[in-house]
C-alpha positions in Angstrom: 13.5 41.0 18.7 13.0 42.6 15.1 10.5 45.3 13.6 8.4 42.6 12.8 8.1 41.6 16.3 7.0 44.8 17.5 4.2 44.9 14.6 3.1 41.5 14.4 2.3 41.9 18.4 0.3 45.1 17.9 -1.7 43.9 14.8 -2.7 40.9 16.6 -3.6 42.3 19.6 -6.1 44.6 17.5 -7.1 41.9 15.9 -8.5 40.3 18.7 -9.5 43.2 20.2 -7.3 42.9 23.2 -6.5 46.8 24.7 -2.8 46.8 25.8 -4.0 46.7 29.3 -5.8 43.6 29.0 -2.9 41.8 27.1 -0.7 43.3 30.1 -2.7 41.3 32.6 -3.2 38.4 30.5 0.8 37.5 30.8 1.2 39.4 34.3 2.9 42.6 33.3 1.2 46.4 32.8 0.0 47.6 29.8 2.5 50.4 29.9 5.0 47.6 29.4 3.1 46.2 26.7 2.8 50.0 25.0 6.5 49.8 25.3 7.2 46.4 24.0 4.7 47.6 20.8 7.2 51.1 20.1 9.8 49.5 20.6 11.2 51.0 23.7 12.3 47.5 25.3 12.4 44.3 24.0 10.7 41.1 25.7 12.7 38.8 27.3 12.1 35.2 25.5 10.0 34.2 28.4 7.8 37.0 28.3 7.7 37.0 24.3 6.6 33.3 24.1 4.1 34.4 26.9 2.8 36.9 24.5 2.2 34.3 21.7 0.5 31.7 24.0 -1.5 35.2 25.0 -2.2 36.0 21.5 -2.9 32.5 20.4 -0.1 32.8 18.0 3.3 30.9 17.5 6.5 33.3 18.3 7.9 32.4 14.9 4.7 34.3 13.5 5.1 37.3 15.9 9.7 37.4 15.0 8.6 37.1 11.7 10.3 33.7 10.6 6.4 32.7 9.8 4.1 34.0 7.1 1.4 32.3 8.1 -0.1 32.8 11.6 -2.5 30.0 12.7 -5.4 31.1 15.7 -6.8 28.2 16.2 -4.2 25.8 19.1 -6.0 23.0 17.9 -4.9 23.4 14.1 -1.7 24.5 15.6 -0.8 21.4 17.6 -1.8 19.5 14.5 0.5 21.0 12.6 3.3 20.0 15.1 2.1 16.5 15.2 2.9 16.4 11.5 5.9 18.0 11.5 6.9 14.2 13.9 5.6 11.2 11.4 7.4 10.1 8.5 7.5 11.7 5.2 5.1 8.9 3.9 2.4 9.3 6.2 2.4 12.6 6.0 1.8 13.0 2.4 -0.8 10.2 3.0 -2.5 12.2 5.2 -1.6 15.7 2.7 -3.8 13.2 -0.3 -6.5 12.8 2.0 -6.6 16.8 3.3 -6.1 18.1 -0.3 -8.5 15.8 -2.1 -11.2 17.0 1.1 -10.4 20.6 0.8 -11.0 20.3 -3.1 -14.8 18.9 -2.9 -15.0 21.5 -0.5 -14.2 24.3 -2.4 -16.4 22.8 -5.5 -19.3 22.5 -3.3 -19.0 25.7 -1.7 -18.2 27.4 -5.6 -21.5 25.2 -6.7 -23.5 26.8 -3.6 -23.3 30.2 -4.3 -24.3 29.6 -7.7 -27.4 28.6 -7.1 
């Protein structure tokens, strides 16, 4: 596990305002364990890390670092996953649709707080 592992997993965990006991009990360990996970002091097995993620409602690329982007909502997530399975051409189908949605969204929103 890297730096960013240690960092990511505290910043979360503030994030969601999760104490390091409470994240302790959420995947079955102490939250001195957790305090030491956080410093640095032991490293997660790759059970217990991917049990932190699904704790954290993150993806364990996010919390290793090999992703920028961390996505809290499971439902987005799975999406996500979904499109990473269908053919190139659907999926920028689908991109078109998303992009062209997201854009009259914006522009309404931008015309709303005009007003």
């Amino acid at each position: 596990m890297s730096v960013d592992f240690n960092n990511r997993m505290t910043q979360v965990r503030k994030d969601k305002n999760l104490s390091r006991e409470q994240l302790g009990k959420l995947i079955g360990t102490s939250g001195a364990i957790i305090g030491r996970y956080e410093r640095g002091d032991m490293k997660p097995s790759i059970e217990i890390a991917a049990k932190i993620a699904e704790a954290l409602e993150v993806s364990l690329d996010y919390l290793v670092g090999s992703a920028a982007v961390v996505v809290k909502d499971k439902k987005m997530l799975y999406r996500l996953e979904l499109l990473e399975k269908i053919s190139e051409d659907d999926k920028n189908t689908i991109l078109k649709v998303v992009d062209s949605y997201l854009k009259e969204a914006q522009l309404s929103s931008t015309q709303s707080k005009l007003m």
